[in-house]
PDB file of N, CA, C and O in Angstrom:
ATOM      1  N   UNK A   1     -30.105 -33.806   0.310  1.00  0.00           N
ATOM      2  CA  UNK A   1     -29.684 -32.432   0.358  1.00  0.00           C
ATOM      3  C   UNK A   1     -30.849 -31.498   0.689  1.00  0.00           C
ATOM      4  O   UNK A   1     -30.838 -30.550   1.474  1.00  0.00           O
ATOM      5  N   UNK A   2     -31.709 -31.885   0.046  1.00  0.00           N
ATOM      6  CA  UNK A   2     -33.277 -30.756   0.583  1.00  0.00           C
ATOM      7  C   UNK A   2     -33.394 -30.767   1.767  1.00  0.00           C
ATOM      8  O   UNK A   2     -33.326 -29.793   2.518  1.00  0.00           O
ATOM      9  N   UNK A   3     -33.647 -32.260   2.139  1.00  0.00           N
ATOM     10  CA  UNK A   3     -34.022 -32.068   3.805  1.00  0.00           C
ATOM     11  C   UNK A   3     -33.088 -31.615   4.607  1.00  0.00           C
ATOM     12  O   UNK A   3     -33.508 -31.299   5.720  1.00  0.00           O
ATOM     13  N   UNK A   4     -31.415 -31.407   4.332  1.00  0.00           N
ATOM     14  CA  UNK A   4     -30.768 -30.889   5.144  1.00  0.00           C
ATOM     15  C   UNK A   4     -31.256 -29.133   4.815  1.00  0.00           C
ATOM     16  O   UNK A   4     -31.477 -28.466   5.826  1.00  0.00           O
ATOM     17  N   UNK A   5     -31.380 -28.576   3.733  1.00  0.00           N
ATOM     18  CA  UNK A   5     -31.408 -27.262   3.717  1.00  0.00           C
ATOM     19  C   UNK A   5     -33.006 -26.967   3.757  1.00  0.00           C
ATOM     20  O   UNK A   5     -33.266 -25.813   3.414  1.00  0.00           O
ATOM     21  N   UNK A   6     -34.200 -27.810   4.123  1.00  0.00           N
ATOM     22  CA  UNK A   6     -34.979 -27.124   4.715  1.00  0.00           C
ATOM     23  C   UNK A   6     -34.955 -27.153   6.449  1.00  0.00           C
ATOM     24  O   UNK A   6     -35.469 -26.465   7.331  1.00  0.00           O
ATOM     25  N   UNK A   7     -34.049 -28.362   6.404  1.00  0.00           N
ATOM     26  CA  UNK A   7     -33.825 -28.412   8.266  1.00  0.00           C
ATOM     27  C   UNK A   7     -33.367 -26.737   8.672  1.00  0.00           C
ATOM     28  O   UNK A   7     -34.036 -26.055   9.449  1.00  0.00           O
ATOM     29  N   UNK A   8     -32.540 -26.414   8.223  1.00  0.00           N
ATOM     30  CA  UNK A   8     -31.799 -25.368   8.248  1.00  0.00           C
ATOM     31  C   UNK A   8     -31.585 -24.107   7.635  1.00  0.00           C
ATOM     32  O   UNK A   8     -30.424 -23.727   7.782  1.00  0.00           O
ATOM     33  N   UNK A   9     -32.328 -23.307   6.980  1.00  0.00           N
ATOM     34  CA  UNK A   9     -33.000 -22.937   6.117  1.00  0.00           C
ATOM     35  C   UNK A   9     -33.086 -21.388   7.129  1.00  0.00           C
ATOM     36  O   UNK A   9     -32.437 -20.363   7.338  1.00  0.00           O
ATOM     37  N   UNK A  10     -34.039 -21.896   7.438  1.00  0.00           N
ATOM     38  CA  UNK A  10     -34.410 -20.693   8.430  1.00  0.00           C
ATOM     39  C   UNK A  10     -33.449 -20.054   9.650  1.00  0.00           C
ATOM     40  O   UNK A  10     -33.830 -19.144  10.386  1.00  0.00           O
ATOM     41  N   UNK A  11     -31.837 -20.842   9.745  1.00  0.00           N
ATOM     42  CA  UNK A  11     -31.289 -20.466  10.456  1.00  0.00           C
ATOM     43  C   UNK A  11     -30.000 -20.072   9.522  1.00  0.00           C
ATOM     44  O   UNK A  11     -28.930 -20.118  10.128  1.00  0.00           O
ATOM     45  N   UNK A  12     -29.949 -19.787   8.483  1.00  0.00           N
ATOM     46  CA  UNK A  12     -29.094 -19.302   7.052  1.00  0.00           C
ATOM     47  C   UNK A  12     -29.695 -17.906   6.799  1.00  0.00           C
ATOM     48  O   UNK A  12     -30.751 -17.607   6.242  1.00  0.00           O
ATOM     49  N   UNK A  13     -28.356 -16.810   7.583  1.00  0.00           N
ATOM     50  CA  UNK A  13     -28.770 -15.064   6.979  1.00  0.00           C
ATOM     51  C   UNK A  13     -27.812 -14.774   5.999  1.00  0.00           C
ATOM     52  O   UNK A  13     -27.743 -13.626   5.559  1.00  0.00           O
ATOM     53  N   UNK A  14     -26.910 -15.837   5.514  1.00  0.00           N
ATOM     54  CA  UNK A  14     -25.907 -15.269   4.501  1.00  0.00           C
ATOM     55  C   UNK A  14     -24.902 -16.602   3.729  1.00  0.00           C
ATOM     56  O   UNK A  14     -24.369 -17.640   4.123  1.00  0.00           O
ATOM     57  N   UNK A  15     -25.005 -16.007   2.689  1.00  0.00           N
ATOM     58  CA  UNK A  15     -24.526 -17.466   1.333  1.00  0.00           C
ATOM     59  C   UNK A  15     -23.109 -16.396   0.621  1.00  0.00           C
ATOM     60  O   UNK A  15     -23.236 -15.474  -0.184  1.00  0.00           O
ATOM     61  N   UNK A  16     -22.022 -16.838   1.152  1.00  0.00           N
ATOM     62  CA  UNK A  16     -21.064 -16.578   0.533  1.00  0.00           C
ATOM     63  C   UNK A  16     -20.431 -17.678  -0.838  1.00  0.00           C
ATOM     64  O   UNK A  16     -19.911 -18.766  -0.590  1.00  0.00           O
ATOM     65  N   UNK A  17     -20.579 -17.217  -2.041  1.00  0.00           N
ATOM     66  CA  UNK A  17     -20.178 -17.975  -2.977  1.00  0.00           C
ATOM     67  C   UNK A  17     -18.630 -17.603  -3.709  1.00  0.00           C
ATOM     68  O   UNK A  17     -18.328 -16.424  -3.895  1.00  0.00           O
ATOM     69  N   UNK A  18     -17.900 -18.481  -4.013  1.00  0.00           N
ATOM     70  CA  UNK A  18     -16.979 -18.169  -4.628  1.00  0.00           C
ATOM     71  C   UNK A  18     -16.727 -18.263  -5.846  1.00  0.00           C
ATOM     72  O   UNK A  18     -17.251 -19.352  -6.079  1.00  0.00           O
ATOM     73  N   UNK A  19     -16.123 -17.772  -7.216  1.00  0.00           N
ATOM     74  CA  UNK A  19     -15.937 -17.794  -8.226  1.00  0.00           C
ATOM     75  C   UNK A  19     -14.314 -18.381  -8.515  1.00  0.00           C
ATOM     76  O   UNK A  19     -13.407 -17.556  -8.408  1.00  0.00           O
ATOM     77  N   UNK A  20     -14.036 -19.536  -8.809  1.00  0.00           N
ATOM     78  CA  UNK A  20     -13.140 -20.021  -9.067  1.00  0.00           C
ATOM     79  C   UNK A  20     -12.707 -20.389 -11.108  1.00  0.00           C
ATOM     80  O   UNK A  20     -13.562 -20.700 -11.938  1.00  0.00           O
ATOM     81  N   UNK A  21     -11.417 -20.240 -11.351  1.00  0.00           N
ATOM     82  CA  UNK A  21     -11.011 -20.880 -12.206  1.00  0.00           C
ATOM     83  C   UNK A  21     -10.527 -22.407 -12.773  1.00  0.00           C
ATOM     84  O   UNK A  21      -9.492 -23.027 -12.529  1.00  0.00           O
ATOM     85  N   UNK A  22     -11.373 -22.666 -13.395  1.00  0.00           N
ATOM     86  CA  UNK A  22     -10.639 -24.909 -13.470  1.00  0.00           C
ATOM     87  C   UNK A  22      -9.513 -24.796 -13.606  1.00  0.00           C
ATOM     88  O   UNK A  22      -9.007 -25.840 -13.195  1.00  0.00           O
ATOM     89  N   UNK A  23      -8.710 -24.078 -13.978  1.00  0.00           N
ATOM     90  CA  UNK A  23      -7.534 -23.981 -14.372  1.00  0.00           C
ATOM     91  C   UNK A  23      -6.769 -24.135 -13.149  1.00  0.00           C
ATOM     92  O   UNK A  23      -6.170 -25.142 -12.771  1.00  0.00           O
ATOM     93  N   UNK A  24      -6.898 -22.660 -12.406  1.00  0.00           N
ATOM     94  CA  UNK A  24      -6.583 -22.679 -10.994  1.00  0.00           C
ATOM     95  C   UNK A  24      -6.927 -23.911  -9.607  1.00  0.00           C
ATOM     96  O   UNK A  24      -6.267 -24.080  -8.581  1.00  0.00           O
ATOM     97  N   UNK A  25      -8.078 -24.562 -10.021  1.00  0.00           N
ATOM     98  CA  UNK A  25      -8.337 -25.530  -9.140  1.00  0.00           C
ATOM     99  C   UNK A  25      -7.523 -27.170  -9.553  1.00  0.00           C
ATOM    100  O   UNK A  25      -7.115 -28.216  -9.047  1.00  0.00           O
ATOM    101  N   UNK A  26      -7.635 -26.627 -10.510  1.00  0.00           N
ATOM    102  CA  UNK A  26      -6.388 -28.001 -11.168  1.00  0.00           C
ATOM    103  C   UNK A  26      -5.129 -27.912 -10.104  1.00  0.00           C
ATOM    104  O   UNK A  26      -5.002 -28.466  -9.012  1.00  0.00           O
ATOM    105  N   UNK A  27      -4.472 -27.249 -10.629  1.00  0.00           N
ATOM    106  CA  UNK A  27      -3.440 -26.459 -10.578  1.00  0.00           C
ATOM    107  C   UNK A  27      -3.322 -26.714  -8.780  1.00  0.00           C
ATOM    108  O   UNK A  27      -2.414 -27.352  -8.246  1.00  0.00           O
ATOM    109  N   UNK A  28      -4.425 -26.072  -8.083  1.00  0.00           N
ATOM    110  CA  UNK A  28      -3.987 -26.253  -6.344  1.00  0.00           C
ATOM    111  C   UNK A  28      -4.604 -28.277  -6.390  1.00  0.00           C
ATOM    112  O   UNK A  28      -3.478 -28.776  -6.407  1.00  0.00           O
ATOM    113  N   UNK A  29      -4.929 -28.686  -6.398  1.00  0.00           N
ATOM    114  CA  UNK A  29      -5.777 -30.072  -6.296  1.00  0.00           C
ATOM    115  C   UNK A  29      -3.825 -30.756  -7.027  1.00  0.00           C
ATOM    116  O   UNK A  29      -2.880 -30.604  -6.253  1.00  0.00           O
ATOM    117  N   UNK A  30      -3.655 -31.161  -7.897  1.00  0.00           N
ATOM    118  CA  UNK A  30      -2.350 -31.437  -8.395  1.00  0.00           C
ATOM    119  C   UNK A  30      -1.232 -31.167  -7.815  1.00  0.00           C
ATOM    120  O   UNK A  30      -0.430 -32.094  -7.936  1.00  0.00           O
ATOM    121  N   UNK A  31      -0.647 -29.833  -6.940  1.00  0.00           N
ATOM    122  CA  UNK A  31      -0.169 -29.410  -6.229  1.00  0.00           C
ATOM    123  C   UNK A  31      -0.187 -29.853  -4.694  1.00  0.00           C
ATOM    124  O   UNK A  31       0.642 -29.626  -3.814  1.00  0.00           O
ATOM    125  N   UNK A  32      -1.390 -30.555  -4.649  1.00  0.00           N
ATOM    126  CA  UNK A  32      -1.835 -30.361  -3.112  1.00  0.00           C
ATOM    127  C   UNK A  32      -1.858 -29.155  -2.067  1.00  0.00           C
ATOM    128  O   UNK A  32      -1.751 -29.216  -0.842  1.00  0.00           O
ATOM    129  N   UNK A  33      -2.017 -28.114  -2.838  1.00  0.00           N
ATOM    130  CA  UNK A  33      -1.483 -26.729  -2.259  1.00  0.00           C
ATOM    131  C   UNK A  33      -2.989 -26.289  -1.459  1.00  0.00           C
ATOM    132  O   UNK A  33      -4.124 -26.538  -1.867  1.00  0.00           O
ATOM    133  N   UNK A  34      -2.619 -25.602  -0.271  1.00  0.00           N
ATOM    134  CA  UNK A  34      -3.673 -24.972   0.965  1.00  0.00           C
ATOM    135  C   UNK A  34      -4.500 -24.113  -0.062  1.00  0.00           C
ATOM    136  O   UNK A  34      -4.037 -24.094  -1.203  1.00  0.00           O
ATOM    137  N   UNK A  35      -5.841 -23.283   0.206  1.00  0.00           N
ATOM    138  CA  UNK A  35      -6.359 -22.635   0.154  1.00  0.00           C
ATOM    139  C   UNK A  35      -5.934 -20.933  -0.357  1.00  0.00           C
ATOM    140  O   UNK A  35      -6.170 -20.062  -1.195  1.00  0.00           O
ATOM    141  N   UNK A  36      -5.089 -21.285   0.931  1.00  0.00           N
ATOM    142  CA  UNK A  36      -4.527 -19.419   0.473  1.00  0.00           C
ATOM    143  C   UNK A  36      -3.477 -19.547  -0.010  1.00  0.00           C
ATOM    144  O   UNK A  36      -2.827 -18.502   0.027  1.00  0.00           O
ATOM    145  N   UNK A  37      -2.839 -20.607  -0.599  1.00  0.00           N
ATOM    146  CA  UNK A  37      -1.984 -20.691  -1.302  1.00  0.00           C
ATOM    147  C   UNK A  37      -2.463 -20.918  -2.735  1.00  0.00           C
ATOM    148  O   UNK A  37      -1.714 -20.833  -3.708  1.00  0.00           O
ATOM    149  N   UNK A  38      -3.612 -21.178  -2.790  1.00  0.00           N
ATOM    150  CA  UNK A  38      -4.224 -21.067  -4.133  1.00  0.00           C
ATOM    151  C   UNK A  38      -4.947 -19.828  -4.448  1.00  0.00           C
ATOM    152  O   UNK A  38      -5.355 -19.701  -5.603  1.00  0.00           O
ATOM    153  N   UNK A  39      -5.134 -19.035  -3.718  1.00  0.00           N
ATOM    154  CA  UNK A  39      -5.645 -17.932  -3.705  1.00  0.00           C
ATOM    155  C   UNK A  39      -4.976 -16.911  -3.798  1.00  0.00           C
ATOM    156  O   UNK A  39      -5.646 -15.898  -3.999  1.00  0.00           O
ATOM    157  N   UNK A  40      -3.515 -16.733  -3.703  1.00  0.00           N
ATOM    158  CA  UNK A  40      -2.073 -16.094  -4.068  1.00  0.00           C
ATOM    159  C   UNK A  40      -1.799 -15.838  -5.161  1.00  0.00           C
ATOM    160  O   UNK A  40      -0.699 -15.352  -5.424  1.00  0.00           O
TER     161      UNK A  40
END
């Protein structure tokens, strides 16, 4: 993992992170439900 993110490092201007619930990721993962259907 390092050597991929110092390979690349310098070509990274922005880190979008998300804040999720286990509950909610259960919930879509069990479901098999899309993204924005978990995000609904």
């Amino acid at each position: 993992m390092m050597a991929i993110l110092e390979k690349y490092l310098p070509r990274i201007n922005h880190v979008h992170l998300k804040d999720v619930r286990d509950g909610v990721v259960a919930a879509v993962k069990a479901n098999k439900l899309s993204f924005l259907d978990g995000a609904a």
